[in-house]
N, C-alpha and C positions, 0 to 999 in steps of 0.2 A: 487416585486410582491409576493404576497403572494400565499405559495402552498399549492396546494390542490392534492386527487389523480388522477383527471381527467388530469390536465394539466401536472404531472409528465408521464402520459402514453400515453397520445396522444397530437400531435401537432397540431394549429388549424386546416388544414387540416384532419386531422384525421391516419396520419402517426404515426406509434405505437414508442415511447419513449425508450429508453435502458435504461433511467431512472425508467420507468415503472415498475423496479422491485422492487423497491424502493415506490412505489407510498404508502402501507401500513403503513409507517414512515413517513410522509410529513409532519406532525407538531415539527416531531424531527427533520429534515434536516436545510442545510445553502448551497444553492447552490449556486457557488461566479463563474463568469465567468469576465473576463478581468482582470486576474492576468497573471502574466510573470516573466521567471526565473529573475536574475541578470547577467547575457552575455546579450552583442549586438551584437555578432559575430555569424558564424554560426558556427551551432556544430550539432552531431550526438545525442548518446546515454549517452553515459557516463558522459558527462559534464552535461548536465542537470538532471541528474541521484542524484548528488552531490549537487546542490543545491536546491532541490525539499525538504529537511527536514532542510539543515543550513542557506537556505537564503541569502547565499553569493557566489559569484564568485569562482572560481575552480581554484587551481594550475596546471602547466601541468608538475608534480614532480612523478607520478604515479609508485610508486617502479617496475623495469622490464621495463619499456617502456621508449623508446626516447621520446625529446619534443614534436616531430613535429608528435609523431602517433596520429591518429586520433580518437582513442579510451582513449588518456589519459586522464586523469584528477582527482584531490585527491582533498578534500576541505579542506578548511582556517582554519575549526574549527570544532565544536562536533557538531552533528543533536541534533531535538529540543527533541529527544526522551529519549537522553542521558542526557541533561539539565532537564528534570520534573524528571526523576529519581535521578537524583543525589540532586537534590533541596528536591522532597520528600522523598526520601529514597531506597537506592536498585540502582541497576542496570537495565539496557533496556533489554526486552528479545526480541530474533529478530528470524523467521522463514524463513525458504528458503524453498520453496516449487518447488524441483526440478530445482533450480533455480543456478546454480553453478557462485560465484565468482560475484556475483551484486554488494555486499558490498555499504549498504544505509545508516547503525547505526554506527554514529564513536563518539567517546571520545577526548579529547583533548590530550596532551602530558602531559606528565611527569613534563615536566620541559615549562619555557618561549621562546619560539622559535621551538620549538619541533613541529614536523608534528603531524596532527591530526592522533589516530588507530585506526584501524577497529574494532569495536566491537566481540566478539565471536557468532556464528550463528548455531541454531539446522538446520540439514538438514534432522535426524534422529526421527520420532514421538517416538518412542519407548524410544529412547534413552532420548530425552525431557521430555519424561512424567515421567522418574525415577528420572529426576536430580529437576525437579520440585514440585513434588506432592507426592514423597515416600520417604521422610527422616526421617525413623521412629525411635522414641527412643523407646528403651523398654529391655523386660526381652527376653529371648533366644525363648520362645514361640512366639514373636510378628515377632520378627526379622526372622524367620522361615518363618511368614506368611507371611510376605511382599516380600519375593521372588517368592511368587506366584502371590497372589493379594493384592495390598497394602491397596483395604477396609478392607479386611479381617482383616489383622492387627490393626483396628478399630472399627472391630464389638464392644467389650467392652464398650469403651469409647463410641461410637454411642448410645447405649441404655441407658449409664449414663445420658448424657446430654438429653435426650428424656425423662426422667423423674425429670429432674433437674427442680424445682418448680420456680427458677427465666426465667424461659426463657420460653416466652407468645408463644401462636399457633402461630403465624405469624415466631416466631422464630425459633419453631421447626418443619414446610413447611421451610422455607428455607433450614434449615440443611439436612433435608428429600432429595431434592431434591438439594441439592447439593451434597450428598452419590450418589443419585442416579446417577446422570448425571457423578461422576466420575468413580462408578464401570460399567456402559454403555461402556464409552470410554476404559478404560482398559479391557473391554473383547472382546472391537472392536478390540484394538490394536494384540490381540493374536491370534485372529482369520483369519484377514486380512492378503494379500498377504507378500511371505518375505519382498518385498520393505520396509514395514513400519520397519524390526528391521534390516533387514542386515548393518553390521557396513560397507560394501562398500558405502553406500549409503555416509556416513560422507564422503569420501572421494573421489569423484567425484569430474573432474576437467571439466573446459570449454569441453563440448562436441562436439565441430567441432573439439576441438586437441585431441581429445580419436583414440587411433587407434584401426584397426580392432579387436585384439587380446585383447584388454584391457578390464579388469576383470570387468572393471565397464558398458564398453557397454553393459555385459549381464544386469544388472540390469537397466540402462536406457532404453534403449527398449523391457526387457523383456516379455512376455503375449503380444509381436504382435506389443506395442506401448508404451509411456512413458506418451502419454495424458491421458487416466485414472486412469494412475498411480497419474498424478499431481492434478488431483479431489480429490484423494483416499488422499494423504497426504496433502492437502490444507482443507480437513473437516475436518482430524484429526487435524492439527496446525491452526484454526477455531474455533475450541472446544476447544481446550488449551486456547485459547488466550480469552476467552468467562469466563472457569473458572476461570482463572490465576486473571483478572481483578475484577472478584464476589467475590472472598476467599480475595483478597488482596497479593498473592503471588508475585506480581508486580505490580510494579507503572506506566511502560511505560512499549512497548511491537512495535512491527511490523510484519505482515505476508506479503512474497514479495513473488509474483503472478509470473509466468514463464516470462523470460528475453524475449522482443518481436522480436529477432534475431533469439532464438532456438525453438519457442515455435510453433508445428505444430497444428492447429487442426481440421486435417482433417477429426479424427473417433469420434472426442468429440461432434459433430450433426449430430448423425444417425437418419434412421426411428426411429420412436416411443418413443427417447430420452425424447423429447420436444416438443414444440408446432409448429415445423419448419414443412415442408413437408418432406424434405431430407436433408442429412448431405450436407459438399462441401467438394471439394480438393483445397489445394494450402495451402502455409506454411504464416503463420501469417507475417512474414517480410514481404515478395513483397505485398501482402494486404494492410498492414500497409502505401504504398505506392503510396497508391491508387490517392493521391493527384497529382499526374505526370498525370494523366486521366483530372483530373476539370482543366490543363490549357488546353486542345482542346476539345473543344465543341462537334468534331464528334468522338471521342473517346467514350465520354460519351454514346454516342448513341448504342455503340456495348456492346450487353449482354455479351460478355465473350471474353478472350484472347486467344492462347493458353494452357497457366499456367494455366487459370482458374483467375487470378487474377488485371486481367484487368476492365475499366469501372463499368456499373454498377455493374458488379459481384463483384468486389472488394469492392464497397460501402456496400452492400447487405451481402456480409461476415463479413466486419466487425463489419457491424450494430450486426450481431449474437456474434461476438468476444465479441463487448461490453456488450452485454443483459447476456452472462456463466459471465463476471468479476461481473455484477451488480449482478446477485445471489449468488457468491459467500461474496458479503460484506451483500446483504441481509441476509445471512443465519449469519454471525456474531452478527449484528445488532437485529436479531428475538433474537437468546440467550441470547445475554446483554439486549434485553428487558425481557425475560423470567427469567434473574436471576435479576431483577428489578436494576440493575445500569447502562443500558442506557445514560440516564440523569443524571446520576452522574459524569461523566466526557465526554469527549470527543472521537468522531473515526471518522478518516480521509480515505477517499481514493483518491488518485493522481495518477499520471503517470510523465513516464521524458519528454514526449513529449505531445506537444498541439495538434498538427495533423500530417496528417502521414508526410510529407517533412521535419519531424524536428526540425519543426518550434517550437518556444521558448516560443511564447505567446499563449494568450487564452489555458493557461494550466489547467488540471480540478481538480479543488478543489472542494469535499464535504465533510463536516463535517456533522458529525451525534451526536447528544446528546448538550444539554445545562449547561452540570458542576454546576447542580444544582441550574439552573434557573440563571446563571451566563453569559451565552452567547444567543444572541436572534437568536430562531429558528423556522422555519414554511413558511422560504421566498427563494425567487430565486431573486440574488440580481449581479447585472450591474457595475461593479468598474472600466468597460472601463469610461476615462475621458470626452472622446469627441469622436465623431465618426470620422472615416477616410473618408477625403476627396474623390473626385474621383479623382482628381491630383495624389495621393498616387498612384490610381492602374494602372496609368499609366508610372509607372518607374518599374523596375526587380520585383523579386519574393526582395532581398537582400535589397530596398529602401519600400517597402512597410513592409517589417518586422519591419526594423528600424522606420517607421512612426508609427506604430501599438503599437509595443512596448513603445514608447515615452508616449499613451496615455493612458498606464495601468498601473496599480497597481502592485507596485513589491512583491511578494511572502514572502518577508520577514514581509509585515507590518501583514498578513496572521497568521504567525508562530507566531508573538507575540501578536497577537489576542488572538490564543490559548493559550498561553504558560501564559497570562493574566485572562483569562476564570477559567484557574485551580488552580490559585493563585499565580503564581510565581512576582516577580518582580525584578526591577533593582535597580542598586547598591544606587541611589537616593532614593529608596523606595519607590517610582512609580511602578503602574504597569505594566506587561513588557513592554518595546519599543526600546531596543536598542541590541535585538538580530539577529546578522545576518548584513545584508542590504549592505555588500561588495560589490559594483559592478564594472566593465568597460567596457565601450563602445568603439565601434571600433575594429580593428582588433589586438585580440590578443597575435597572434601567433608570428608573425614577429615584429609586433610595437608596443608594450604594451601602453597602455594608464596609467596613472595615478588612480587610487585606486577613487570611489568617497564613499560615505557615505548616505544610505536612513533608516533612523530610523524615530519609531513612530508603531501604531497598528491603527485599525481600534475601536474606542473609542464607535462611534454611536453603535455600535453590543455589546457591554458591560452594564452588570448591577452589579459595584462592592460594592456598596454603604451598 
């Protein structure tokens, strides 16, 4: 179906879209509905967490954790973000925004057999913006400067090049305006609350296990709450991630948005915020929930629980929950258009889970950008196979997952969509299709199943010729 901004904002009905904040980008979008992890099994967070970037099935080997916890799970191999970097050059840069201990960007091992490792992760804006964007060489004057502002330490060379007679107007607006947009951000960075540079911040651990006393609770809930803190450093690691990809400072990258176990936001829609009439209370988990309401009919019926986090209330929250995540990838999305490389490569946004039970399928994938006219964009596009029967909904929540699942599209053919789109290919010299696609079916925790194999990309959405 092809989008437009009317149908990205409102439903036929006329029910307002948490896509809608997207609607501005519609000819750049790929919006794919009926993809599914690589588990048939149920799983929580963490499992599907792991195969949302590799495509493949999850070990339950999770360094610290017994088998059987319910939170384990490492993957087979490297996310596809570490494979476009390592194919085009450089390393993945990965952002946690307030986000302790998600670990979504892994590398492979060292050696053959070797567990995949976790990539290294800014949690610190301050601290990212130095290791990124201020490696300055020069004479003792420069070097001087850059401990203060690292423009500064280019003022020089900035006016060179501004009158260097090879480089057309087009070329020196961009330079303009990439000074510009980096000394904005560093004087944002200095200005803004300690969060952004305290080195506690790098070391914050899971925050249910912080105890009272512990030096980092000051800085996670400091100023009242930690939700505006995770705006305040998801704009700044926004903006990185905006330049990083215009300058070329990286070839792959990730910002990971608050873990939906810890992530409260109950003061992040107050009066006057936004276009809501009033904020809510209740903590984005039991929300996240909400799907325990749509199996009793007269549940649904009841405006509130409680928690607050019941029925439609819950629905109606997290319609808002969606609509703060959509603006926050719109506001990435505005900058990589403003720095005119949008469309020069690709940007995804995902979740570990499809809805709130857990559930594995209908997981949300949108791509943003066509890698240079390389991947086809402007459509909202159906990869469920076949529709589910009504027989299906008449057995468990557990037999209707596994029917659903069976008739969609595995995530991995997804990844090498993209991972195709930006030029990569496989060891045949094809382009890619044989990244990822681990799966097993069935239970397994206790009875493992056998290893199967789903390789291939989505070809029709390709123009490599």
């Amino acid at each position: 179906v092809p989008l437009t901004e009317e149908l990205l904002a409102r439903s036929t009905d006329g029910d307002i879209r948490a896509t809608g904040e997207l609607a501005s980008f519609a000819s750049s979008l790929l919006l794919l509905r009926g993809v599914r992890v690589m588990d048939f099994s149920t799983i929580l967070h963490r499992q599907p967490l792991v195969q949302v970037l590799t495509g493949s099935h999850y070990v339950r080997t999770r360094p610290g954790m017994e088998v059987g916890d319910a939170n384990n799970g490492w993957p087979l191999h490297e996310t596809l973000d570490n494979l476009i970097a390592r194919k085009l050059g450089g390393k993945p840069v990965v952002f946690e925004c307030v986000t302790p201990d998600t670990m979504t960007s892994f590398r492979n091992g060292d050696n053959a057999g070797d567990r995949a490792q976790e990539n290294p992760v800014y949690r610190q804006p301050s601290a990212a913006f130095k290791q990124l964007f201020t490696k300055v060489v020069g004479d003792a004057k420069a070097q001087a400067a850059s401990r203060q502002f690292a423009t500064d330490a280019v003022l020089d060379d900035l006016k060179s090049l501004r009158n260097d007679k090879r480089l057309s107007a087009a070329d020196v607006q961009r330079l303009t305006q990439h000074f510009d947009a980096m000394n904005q951000l560093e004087i944002k960075l200095s200005c803004d609350p300690p969060l952004l540079s305290d080195p506690r911040m790098a070391a914050i651990t899971e925050s249910d296990n912080l105890k009272p006393d512990d030096p980092s609770r000051s800085i996670w809930e400091s100023s009242g709450d930690y939700n505006r803190h995770t705006e305040t450093v998801a704009n700044a690691f926004l903006e990185m991630a905006a330049l990083g990809a215009s300058c070329g400072a990286f070839r792959a990258g990730s910002v990971v948005m608050p873990a939906p176990t810890n992530f409260d936001h109950s003061t992040v829609f107050e009066p006057g915020t936004d276009d809501f009439e009033k904020g809510f209370t209740g903590h984005y988990h039991p929300i996240s929930h909400r799907a325990f309401a749509s199996y009793n009919p007269e549940k649904m019926k009841v405006e509130d629980d409680d928690d607050g986090t019941g029925g439609l209330a819950a629905v109606n929250a997290h319609h808002r929950i969606d609509r703060w995540h959509g603006r926050q990838f719109a506001r990435l999305l505005g900058r990589l258009r403003e720095f005119g490389v949008l469309d020069q490569g690709i940007t995804m946004w995902s979740n570990e889970i499809g809805h709130g039970n857990h559930w594995s399928y209908d997981m949300p994938y949108i791509l943003a950008g066509s890698a240079g006219g390389k991947l086809t964009t402007g459509y909202y596009l159906d990869l469920q196979k076949e529709d589910v029967s009504p027989d299906d909904y008449s057995q468990d929540d557990l037999h209707l997952k596994d029917a659903i699942m069976a008739k969609q599209t595995p995530c991995s053919m997804v990844l090498n969509t993209v991972g195709a789109a930006l030029g990569l290919t496989s060891d045949d010299g094809q382009p890619l299709h044989d990244f990822g696609g681990h799966q097993r079916r069935g239970d397994n925790e206790l009875n493992p199943s056998p290893m199967e194999r789903v390789t291939g990309n989505l070809s029709d959405l390709l123009t490599l010729t």
